[in-house]
C-alpha positions as CSV (number, residue, x, y, z in Angstrom):
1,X,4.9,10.8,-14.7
2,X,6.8,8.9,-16.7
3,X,6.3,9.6,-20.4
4,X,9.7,7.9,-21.9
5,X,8.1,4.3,-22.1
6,X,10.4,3.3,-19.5
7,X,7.5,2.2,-16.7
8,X,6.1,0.5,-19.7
9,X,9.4,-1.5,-20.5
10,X,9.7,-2.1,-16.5
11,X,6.1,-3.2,-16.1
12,X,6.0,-5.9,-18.4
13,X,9.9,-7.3,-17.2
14,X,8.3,-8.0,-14.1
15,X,4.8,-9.1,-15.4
16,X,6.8,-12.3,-16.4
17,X,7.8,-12.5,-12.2
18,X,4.9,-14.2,-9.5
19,X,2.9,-11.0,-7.2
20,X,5.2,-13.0,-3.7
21,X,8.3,-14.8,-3.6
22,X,9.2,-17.7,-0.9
23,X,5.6,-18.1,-0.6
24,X,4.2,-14.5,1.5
25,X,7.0,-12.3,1.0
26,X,5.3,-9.4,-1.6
27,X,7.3,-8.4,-4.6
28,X,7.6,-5.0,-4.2
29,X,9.5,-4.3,-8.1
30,X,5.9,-2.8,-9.6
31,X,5.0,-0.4,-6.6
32,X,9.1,0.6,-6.4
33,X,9.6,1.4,-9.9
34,X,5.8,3.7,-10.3
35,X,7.1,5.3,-7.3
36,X,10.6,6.2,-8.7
37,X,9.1,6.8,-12.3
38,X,6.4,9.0,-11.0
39,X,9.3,11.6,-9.2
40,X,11.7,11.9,-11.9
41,X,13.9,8.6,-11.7
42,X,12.5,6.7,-14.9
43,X,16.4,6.8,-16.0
44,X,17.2,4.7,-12.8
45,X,14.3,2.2,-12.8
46,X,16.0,-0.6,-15.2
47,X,19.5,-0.1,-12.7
48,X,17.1,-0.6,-9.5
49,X,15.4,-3.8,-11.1
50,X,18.5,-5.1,-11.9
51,X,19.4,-5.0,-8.4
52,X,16.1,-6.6,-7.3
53,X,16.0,-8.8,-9.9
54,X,17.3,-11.7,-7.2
55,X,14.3,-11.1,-5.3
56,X,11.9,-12.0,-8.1
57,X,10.0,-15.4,-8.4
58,X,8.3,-16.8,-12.1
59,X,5.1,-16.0,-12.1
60,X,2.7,-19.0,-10.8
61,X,0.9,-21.7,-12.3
62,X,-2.8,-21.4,-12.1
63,X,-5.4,-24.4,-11.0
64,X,-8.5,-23.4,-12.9
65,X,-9.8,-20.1,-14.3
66,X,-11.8,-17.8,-11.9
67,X,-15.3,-16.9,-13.3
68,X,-18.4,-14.8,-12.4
69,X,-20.3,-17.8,-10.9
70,X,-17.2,-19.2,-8.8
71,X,-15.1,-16.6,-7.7
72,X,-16.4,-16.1,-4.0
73,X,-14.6,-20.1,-3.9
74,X,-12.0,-18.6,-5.0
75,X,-11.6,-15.4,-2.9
76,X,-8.8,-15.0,0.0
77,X,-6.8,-18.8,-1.4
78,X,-3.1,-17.8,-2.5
79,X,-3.0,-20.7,-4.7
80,X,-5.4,-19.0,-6.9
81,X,-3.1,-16.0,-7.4
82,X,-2.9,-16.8,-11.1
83,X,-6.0,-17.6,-11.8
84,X,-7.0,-14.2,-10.7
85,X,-4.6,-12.0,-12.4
86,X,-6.2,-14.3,-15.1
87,X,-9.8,-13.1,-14.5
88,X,-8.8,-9.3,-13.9
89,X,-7.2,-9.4,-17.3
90,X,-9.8,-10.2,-19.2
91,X,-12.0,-8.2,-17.5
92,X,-10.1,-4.9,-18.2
93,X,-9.4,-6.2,-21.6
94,X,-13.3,-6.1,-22.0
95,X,-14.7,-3.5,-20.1
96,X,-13.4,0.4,-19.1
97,X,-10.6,-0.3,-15.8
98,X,-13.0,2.5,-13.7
99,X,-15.7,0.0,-14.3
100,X,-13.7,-3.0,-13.0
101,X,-12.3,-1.4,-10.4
102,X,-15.9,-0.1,-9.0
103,X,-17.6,-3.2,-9.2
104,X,-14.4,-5.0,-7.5
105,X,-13.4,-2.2,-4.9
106,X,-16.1,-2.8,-2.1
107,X,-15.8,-6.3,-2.4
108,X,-11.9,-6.6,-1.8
109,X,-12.1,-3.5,0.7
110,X,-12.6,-5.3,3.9
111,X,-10.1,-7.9,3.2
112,X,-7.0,-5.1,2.3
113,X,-5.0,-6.8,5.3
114,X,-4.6,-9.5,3.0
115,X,-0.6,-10.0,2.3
116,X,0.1,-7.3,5.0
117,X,-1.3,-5.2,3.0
118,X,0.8,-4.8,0.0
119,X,-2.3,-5.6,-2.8
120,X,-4.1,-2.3,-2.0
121,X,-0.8,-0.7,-2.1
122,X,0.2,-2.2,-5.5
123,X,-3.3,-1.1,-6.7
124,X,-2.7,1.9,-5.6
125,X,0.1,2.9,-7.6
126,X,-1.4,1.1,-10.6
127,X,-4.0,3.5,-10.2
128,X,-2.1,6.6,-10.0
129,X,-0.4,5.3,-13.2
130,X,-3.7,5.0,-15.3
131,X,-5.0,8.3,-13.5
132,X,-1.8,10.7,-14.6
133,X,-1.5,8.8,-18.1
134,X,-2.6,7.3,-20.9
135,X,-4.3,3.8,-20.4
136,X,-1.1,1.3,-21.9
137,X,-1.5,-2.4,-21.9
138,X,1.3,-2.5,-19.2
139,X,-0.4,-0.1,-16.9
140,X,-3.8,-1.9,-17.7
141,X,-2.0,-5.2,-17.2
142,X,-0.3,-3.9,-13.4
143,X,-4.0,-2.9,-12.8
144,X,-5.1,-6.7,-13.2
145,X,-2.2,-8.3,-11.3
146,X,-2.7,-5.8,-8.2
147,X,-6.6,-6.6,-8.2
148,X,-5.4,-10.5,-8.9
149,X,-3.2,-10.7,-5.9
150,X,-5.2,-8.7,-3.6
151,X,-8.2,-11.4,-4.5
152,X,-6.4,-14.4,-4.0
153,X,-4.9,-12.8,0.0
154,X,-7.9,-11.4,0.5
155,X,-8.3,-11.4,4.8
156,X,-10.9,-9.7,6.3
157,X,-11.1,-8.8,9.9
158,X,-14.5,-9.0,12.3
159,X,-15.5,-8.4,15.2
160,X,-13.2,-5.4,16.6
161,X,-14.2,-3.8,19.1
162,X,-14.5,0.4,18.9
163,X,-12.3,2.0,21.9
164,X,-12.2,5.4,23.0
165,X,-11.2,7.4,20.4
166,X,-10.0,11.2,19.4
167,X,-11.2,13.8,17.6
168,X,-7.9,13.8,15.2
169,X,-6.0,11.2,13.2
170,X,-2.4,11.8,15.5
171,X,-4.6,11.8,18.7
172,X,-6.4,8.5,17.6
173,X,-2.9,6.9,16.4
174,X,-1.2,7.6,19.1
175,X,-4.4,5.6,21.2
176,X,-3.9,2.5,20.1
177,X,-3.0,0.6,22.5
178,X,-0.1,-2.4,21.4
179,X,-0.9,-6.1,21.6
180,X,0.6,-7.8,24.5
181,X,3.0,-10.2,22.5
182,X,4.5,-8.5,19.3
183,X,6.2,-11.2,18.0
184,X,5.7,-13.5,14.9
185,X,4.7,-12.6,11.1
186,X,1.9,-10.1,10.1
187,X,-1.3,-13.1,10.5
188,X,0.1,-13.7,13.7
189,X,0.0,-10.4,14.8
190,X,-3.2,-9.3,13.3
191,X,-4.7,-12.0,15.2
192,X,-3.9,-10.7,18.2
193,X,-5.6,-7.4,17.5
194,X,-8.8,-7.4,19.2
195,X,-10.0,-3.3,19.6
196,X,-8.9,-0.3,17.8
197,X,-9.9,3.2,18.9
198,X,-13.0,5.1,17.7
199,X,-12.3,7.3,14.4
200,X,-13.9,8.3,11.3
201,X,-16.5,6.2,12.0
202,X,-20.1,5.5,9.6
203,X,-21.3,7.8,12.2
204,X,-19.4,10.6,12.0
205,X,-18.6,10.8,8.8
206,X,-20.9,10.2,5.7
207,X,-20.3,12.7,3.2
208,X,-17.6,12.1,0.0
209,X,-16.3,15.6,0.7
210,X,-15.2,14.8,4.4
211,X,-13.8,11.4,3.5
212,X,-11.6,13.0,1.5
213,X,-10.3,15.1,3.8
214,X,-9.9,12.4,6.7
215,X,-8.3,10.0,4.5
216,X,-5.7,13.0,3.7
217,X,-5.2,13.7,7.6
218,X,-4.5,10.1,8.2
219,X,-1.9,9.8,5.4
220,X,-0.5,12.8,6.8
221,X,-0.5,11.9,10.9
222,X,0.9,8.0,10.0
223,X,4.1,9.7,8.2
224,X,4.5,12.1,10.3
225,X,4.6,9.5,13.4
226,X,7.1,7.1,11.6
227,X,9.8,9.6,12.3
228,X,9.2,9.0,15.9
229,X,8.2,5.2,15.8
230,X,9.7,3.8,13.0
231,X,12.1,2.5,15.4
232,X,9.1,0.1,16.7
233,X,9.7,-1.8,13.4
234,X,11.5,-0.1,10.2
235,X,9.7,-2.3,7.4
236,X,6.3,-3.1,8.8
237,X,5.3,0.8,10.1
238,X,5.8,2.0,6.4
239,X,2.3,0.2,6.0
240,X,0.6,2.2,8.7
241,X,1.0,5.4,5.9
242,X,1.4,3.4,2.7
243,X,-1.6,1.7,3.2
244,X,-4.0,4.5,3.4
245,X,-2.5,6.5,1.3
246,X,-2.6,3.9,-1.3
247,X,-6.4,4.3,-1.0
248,X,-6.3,7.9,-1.1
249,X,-5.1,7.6,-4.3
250,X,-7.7,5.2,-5.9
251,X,-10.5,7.9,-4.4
252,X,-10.6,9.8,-7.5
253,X,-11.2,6.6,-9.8
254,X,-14.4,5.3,-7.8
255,X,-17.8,6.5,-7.1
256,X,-18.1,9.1,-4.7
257,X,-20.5,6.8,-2.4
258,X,-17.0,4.4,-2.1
259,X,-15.0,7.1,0.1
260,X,-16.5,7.3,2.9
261,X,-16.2,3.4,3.6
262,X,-12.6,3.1,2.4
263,X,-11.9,5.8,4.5
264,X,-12.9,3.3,7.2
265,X,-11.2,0.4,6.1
266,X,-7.7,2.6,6.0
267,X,-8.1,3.7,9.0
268,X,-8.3,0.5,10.3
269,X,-5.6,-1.0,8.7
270,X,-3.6,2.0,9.9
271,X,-4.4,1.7,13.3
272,X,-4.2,-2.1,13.1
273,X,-0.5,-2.2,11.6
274,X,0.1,0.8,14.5
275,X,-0.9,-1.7,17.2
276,X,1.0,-5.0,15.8
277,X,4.4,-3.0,15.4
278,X,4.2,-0.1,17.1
279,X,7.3,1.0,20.1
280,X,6.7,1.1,23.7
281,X,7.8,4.9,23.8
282,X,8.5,7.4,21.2
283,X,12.5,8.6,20.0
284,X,13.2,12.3,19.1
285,X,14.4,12.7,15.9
286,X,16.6,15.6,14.4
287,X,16.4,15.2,10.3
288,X,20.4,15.7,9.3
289,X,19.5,19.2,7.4
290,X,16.7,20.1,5.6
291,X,17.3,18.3,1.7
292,X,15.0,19.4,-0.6
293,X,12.0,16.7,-1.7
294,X,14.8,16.2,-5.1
295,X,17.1,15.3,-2.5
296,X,15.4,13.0,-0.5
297,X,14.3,10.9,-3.6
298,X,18.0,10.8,-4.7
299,X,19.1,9.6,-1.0
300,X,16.5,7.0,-1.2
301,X,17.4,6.0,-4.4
302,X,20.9,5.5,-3.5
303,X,19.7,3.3,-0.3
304,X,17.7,1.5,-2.5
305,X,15.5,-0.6,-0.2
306,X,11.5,-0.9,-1.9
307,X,10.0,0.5,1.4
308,X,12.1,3.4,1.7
309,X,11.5,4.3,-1.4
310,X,7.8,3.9,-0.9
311,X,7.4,5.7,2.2
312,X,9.8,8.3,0.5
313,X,7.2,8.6,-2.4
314,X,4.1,8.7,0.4
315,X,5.9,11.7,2.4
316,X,6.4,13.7,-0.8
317,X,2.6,13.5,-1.6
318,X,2.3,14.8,2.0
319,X,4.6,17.0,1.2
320,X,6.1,19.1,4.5
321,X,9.2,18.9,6.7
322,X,8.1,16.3,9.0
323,X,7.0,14.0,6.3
324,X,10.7,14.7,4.6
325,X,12.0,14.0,8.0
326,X,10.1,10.7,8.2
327,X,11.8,9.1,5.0
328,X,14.9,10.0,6.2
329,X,14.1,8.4,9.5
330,X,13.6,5.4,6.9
331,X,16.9,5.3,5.3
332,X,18.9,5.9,8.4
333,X,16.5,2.1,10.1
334,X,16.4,0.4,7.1
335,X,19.0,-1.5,5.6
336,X,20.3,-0.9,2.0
337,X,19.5,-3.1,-0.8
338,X,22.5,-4.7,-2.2
């Protein structure tokens, strides 16, 4: 990790900036520069804000403060994005972040397709942050606006129905079946979702141990399959590998009773981002070479664009050539940022 103050100095330059801009589009900047900091590009982080600084909104007014008697009023309304960053704030500022996070964790879980996901991802690299390092204000302070804006786009999801399933993550992936129309935003979309296939389920798996290791193949099945589908959509089928492995990564910072139900809800906001975007068919794909993980940062670095460089940071964790392969399947689908 960082340990040059950098991610520090980045963190609270963009804790002055809103969690969206334009109303729903996520601001990226805080997961972007943990990623970049966290594999050796903490010289670069200032240069890349720099060139996202454009993107950035002022951070929001609030409407009234969210407290332990009213905050279910205040659950899933984006107005209130403030208001909880607010509350998360001085809740960390009061009690140890685990706690926080433990007590908040199963109650924002089933709404993580809030804001197509992005909150659990932001609060997943806060996590890893606090996890590999010491416990700055900054780092405590990205903690608070993660939880804060996955509160205030919290979206939960009932009433799917369980369809044949596999016995693996790929197998299972590769069963979902696309909606019919696959057009319009992410709510659109997820609306349309009505059945996802059978895996993982409270039934077949129970113990912390086995979570762990589910989560881990899921992570590692969604990248590998970007470098195949990406082409479905470039941007949105980051999420299907992001997404769970940003709750991989909060596993080791919450009660052991937790995994085995995130593990559920990431594999359903896997498979449900895998059904709103995913191709028709699959595309071969050759990797140009075999770069070194060093390498591929530095390429995605130099393409610049927040989800390359977050699926890029996801497929190191995974850690083997198809993963490598499936970041650079990113750069070459995804446009630079400029």
């Amino acid at each position: 990790m960082d340990t040059t103050g950098i991610l520090d100095e980045a963190l609270e330059r963009l804790h002055n900036s809103g969690p969206e801009r334009l109303g729903w589009l996520s601001n990226h900047a805080p997961m972007a520069v943990e990623a970049l900091a966290a594999h050796g590009q903490a010289r670069s982080v200032h240069r890349w804000l720099d060139l996202y600084a454009p993107r950035l909104e002022e951070f929001p007014s609030g409407v009234e403060p969210v407290t332990a008697a009213d905050w279910q009023r205040a659950l899933g309304d984006p107005r209130r994005a403030a208001d909880w960053i607010g509350y998360f704030g001085r809740e960390i500022a009061e009690r140890p972040w685990r706690d926080v996070l433990g007590e908040w964790w199963p109650r924002l879980l089933p709404g993580m397709y809030g804001g197509a996901t992005h909150p659990v991802i932001r609060v997943g690299h806060a996590v890893r942050t606090l996890l590999a390092g010491e416990a700055t204000e900054p780092r405590l302070s990205e903690l608070a606006h993660g939880l804060g804006y996955w509160a205030a786009r919290h979206h939960p999801v009932t009433d799917l129905v369980p369809l044949p399933g596999a016995d693996s993550a790929a197998a299972a992936l590769d069963a979902v079946t696309p909606v019919a129309e696959r057009d319009g935003g992410f709510p659109t979309r997820l609306a349309r979702v009505r059945g996802l296939p059978a895996w993982a389920t409270s039934a077949t798996v129970t113990d912390p141990n086995a979570a762990h290791r589910h989560l881990t193949e899921l992570v590692r099945a969604a990248t590998h399959r970007y470098a195949t589908h990406g082409h479905g959509d470039a941007t949105m089928l980051v999420h299907a590998a992001t997404a769970p492995n940003a709750v991989l990564r909060v596993l080791p910072a919450l009660p052991r009773s937790l995994w085995a139900p995130s593990l559920r809800a990431a594999w359903t906001a896997s498979a449900a981002v895998t059904a709103m975007y995913a191709p028709d068919a699959p595309a071969a794909y050759t990797p140009p070479g075999t770069p070194t993980p060093e390498e591929v940062v530095e390429l995605a670095l130099e393409h610049g664009d927040e989800h390359v460089i977050k699926l890029t940071d996801t497929a190191l964790d995974v850690g083997d050539e198809r993963a490598l392969a499936a970041a650079l399947r990113s750069i070459e689908l995804s446009e630079p940022l400029d």
